[in-house]
Biopython code that builds the backbone (N, CA, C, O; Angstrom):
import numpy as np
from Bio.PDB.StructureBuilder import StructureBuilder

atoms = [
    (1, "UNK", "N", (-21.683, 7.236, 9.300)),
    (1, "UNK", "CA", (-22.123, 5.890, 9.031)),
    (1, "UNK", "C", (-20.937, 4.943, 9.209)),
    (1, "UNK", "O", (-20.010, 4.911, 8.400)),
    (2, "UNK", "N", (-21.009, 4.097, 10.410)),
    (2, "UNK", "CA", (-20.200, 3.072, 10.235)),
    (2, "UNK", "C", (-20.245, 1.952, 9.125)),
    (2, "UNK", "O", (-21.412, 1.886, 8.738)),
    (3, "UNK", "N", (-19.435, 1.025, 8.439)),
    (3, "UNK", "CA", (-18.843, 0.413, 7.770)),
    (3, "UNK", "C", (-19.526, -0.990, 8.483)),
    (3, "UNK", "O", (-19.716, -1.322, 9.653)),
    (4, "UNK", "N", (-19.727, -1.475, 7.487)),
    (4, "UNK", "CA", (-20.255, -3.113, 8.267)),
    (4, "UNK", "C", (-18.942, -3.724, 8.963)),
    (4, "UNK", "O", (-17.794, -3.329, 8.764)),
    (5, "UNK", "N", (-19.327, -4.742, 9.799)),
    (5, "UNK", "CA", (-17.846, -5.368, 10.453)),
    (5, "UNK", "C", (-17.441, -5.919, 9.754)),
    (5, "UNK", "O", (-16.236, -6.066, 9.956)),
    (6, "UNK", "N", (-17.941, -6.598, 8.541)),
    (6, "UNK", "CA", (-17.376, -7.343, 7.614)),
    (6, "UNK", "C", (-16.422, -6.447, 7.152)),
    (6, "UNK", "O", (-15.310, -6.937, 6.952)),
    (7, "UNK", "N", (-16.584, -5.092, 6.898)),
    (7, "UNK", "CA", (-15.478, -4.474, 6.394)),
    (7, "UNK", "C", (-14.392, -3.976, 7.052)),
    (7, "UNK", "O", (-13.330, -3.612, 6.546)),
    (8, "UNK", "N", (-14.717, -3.974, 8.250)),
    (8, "UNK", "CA", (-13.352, -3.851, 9.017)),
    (8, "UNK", "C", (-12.655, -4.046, 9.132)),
    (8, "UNK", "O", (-11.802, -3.278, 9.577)),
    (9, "UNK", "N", (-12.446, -5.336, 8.796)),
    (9, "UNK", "CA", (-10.704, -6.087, 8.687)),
    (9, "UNK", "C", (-10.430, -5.746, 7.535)),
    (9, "UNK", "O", (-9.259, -5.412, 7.356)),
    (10, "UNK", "N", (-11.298, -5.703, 6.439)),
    (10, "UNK", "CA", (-10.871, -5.357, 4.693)),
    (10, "UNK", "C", (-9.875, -4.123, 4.651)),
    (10, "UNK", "O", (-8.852, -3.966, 3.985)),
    (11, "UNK", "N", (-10.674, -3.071, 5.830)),
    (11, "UNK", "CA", (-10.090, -1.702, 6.032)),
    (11, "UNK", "C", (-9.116, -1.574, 6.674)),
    (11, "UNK", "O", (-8.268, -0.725, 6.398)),
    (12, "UNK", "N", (-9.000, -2.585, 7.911)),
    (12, "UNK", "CA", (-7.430, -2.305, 8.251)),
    (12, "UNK", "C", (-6.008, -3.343, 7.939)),
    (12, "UNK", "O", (-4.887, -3.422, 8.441)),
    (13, "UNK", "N", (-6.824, -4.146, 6.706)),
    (13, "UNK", "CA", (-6.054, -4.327, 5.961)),
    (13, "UNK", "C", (-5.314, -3.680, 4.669)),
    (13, "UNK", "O", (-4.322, -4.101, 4.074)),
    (14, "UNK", "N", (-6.023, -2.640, 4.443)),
    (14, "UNK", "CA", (-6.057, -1.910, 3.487)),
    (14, "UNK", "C", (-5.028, -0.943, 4.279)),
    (14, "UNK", "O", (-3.966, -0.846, 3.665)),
    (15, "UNK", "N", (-5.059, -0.382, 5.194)),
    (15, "UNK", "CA", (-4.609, 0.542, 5.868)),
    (15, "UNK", "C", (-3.116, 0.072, 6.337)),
    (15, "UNK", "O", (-2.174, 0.862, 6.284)),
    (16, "UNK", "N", (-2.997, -1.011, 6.709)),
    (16, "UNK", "CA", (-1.826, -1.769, 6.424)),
    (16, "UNK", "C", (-1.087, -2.017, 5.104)),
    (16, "UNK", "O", (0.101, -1.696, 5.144)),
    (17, "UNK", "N", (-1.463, -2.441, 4.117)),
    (17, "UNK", "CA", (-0.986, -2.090, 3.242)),
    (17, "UNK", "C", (-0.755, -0.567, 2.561)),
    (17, "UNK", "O", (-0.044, -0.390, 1.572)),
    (18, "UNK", "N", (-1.322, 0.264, 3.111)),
    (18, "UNK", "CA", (-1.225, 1.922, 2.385)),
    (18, "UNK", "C", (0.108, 2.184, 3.168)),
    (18, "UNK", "O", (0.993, 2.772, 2.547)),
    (19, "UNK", "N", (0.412, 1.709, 4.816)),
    (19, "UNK", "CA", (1.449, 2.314, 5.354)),
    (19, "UNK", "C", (2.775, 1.787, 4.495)),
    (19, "UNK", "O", (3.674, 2.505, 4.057)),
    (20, "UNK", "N", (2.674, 0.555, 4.389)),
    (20, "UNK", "CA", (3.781, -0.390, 4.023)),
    (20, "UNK", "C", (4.158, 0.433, 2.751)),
    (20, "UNK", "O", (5.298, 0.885, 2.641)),
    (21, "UNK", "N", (3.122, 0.650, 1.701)),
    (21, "UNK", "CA", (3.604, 1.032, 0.834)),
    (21, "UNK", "C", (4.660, 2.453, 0.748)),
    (21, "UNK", "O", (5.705, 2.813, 0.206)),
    (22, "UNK", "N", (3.651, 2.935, 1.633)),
    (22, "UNK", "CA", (4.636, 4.555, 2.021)),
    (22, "UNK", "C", (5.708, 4.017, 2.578)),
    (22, "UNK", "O", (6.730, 4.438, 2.036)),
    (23, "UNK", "N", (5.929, 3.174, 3.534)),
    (23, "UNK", "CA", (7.739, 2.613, 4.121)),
    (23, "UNK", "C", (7.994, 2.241, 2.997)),
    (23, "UNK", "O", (8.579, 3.275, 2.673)),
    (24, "UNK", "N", (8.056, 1.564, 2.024)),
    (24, "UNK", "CA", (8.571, 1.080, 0.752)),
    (24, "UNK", "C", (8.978, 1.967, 0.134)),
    (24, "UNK", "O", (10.174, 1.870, -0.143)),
    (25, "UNK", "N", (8.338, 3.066, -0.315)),
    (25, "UNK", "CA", (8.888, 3.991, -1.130)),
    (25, "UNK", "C", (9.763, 4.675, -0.452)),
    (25, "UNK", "O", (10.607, 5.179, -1.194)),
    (26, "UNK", "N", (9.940, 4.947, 0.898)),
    (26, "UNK", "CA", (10.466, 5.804, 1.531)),
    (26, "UNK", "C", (12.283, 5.039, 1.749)),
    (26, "UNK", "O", (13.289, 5.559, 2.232)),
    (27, "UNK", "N", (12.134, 4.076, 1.338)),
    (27, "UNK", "CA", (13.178, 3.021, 1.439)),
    (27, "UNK", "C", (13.905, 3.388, -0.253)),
    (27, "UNK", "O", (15.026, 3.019, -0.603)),
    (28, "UNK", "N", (12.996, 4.136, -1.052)),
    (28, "UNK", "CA", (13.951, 4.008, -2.194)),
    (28, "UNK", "C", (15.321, 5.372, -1.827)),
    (28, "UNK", "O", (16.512, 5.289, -2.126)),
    (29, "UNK", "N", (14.620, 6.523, -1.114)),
    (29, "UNK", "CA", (15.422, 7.055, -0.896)),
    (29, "UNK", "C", (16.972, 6.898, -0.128)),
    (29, "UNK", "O", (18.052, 7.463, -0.304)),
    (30, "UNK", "N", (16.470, 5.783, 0.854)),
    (30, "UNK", "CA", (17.446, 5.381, 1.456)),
    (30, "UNK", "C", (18.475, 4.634, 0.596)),
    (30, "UNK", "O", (19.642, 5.006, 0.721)),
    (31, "UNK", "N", (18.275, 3.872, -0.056)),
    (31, "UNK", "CA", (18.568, 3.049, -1.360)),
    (31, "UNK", "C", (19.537, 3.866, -2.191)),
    (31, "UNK", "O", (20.202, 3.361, -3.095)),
    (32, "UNK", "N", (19.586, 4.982, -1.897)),
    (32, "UNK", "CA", (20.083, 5.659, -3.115)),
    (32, "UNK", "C", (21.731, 5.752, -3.352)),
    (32, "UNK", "O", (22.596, 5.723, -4.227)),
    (33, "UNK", "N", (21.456, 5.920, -1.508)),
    (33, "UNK", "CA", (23.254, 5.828, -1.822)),
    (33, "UNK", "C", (23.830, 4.620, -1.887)),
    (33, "UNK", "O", (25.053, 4.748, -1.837)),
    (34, "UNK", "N", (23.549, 3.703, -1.961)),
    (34, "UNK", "CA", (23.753, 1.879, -1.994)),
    (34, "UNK", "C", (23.848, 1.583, -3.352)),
    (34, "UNK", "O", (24.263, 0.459, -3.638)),
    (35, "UNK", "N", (23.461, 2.588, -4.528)),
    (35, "UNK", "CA", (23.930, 2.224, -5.884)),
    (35, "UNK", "C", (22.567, 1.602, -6.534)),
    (35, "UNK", "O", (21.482, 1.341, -6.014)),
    (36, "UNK", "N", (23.099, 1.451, -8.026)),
    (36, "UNK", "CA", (22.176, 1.087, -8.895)),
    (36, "UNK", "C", (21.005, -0.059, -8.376)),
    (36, "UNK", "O", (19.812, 0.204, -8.224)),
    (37, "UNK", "N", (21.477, -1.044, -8.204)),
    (37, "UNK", "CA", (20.820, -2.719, -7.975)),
    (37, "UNK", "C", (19.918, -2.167, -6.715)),
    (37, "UNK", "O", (18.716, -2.293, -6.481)),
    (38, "UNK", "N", (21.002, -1.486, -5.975)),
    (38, "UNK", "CA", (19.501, -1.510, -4.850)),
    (38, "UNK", "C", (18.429, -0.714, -4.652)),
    (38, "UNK", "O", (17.413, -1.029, -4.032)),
    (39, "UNK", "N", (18.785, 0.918, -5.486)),
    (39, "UNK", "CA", (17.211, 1.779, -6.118)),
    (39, "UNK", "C", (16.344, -0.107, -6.774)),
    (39, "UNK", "O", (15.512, -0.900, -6.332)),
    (40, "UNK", "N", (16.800, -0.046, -7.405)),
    (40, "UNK", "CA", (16.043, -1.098, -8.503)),
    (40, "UNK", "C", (15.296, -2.251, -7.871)),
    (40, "UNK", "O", (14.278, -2.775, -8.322)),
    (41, "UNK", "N", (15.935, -2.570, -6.775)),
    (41, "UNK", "CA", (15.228, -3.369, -5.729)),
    (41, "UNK", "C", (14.428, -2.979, -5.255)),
    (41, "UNK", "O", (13.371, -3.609, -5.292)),
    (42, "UNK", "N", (14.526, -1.430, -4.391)),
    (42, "UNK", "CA", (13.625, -0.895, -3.344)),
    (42, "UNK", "C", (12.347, -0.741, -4.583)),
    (42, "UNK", "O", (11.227, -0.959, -4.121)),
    (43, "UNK", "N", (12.370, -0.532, -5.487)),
    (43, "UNK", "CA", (11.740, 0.479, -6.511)),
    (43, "UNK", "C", (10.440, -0.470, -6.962)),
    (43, "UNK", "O", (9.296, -0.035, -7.089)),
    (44, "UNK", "N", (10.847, -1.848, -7.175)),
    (44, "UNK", "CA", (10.316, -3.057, -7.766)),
    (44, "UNK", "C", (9.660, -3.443, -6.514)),
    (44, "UNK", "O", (8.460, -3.423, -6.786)),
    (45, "UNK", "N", (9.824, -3.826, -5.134)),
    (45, "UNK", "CA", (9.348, -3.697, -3.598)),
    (45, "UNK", "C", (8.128, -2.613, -3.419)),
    (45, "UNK", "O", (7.055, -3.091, -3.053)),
    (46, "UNK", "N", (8.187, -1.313, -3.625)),
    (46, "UNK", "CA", (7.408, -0.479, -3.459)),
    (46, "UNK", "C", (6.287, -0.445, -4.646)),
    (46, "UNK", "O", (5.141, -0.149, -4.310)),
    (47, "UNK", "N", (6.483, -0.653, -5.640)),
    (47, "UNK", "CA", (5.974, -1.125, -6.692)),
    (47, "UNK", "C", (4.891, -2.056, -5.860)),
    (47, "UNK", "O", (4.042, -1.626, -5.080)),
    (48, "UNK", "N", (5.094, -3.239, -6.165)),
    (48, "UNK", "CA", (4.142, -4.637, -5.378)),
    (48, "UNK", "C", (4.026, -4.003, -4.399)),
    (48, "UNK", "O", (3.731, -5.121, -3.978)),
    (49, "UNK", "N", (3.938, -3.237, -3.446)),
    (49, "UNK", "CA", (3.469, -2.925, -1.964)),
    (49, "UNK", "C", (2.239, -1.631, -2.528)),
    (49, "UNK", "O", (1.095, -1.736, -2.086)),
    (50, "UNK", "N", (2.503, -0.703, -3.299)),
    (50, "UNK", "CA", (1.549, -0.351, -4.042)),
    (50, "UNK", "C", (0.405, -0.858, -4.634)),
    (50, "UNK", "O", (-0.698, -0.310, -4.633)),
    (51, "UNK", "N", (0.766, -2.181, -5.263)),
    (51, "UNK", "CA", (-0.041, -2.714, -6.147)),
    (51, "UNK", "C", (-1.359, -3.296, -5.391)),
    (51, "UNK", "O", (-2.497, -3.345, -5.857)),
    (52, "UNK", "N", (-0.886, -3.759, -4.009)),
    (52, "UNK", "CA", (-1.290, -4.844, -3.402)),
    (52, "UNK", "C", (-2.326, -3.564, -2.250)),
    (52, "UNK", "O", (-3.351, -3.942, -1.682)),
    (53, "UNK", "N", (-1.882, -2.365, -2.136)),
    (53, "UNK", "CA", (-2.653, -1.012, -2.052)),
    (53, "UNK", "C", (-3.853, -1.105, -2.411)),
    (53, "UNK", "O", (-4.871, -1.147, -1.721)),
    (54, "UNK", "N", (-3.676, -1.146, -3.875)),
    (54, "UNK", "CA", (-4.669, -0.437, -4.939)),
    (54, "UNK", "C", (-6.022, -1.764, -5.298)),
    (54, "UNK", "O", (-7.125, -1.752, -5.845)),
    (55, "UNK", "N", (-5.238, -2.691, -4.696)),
    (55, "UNK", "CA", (-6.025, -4.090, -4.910)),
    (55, "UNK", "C", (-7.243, -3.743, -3.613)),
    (55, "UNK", "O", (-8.417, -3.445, -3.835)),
    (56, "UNK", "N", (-6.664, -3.863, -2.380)),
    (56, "UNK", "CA", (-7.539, -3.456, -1.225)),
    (56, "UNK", "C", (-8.512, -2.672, -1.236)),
    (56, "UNK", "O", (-9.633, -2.841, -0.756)),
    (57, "UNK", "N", (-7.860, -1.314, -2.095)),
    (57, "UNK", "CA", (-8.783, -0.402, -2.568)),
    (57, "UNK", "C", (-10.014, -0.311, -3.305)),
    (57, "UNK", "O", (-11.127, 0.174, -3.104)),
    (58, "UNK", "N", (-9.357, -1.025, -4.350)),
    (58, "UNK", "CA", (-10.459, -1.505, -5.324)),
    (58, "UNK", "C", (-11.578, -2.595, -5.038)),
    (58, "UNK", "O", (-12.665, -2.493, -5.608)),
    (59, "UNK", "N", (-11.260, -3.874, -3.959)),
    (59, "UNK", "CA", (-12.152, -4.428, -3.025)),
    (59, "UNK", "C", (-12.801, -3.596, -2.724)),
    (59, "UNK", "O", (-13.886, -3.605, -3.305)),
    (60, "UNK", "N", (-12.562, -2.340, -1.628)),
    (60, "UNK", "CA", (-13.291, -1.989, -0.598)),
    (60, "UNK", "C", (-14.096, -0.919, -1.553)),
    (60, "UNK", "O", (-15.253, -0.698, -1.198)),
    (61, "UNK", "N", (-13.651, -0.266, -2.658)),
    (61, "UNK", "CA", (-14.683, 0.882, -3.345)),
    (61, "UNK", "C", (-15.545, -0.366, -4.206)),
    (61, "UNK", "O", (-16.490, 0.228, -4.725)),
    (62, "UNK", "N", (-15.627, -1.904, -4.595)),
    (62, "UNK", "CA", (-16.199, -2.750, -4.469)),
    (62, "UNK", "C", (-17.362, -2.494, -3.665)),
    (62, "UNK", "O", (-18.368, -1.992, -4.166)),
    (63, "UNK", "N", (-17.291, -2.807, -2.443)),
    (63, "UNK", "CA", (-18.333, -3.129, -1.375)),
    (63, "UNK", "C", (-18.474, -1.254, -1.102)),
    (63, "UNK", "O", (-18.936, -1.125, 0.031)),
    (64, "UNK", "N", (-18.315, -0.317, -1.529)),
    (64, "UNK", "CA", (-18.851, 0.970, -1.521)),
    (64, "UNK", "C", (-18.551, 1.472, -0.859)),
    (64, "UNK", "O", (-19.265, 2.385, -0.444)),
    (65, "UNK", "N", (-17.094, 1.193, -0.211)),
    (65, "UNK", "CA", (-16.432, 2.089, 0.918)),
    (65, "UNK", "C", (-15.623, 3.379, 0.255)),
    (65, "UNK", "O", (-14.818, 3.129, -0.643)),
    (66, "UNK", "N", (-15.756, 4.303, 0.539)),
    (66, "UNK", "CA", (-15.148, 5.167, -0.103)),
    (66, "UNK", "C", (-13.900, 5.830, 0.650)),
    (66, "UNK", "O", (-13.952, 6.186, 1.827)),
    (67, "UNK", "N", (-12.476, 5.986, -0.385)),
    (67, "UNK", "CA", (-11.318, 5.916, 0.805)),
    (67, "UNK", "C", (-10.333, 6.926, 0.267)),
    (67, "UNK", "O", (-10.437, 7.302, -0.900)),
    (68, "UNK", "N", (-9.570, 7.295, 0.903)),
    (68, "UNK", "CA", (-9.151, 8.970, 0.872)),
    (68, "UNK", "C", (-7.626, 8.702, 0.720)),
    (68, "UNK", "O", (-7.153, 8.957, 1.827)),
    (69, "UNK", "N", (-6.719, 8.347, -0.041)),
    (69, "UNK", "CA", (-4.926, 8.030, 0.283)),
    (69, "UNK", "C", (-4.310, 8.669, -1.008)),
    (69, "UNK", "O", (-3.091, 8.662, -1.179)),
]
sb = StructureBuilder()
sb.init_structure("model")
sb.init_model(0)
sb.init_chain("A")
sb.init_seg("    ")
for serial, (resi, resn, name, xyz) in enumerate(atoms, 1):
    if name == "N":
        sb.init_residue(resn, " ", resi, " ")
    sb.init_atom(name, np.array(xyz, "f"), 0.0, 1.0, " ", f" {name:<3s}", serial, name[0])
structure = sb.get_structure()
């Protein structure tokens, strides 16, 4: 079953934000050897890139899309 078109952009907005979030976190590792302030940066970054995830998510299981991350 395809997804109405209305939801299509919802979804690859969503999907955009799921990657970002994974580069975000993946940035804390990098972060690590750069010292305290900048874990704490990357950490607070991936955080909101998460958040903004779970928001999309919660739209789209809204409109009854059901999504797998």
């Amino acid at each position: 079953m395809n997804p109405p078109v209305a939801h299509a952009e919802l979804i690859a907005t969503f999907k955009r934000a799921a990657a970002d979030a994974a580069h975000k976190f993946g940035l804390i590792k990098a972060a690590a050897n750069k010292g305290p302030k900048a874990i704490e940066a990357a950490t607070e970054t991936a955080a909101k890139a998460a958040k903004r995830r779970d928001s999309f998510a919660k739209k789209l299981g809204d409109l009854g899309v059901e999504l797998k991350y």
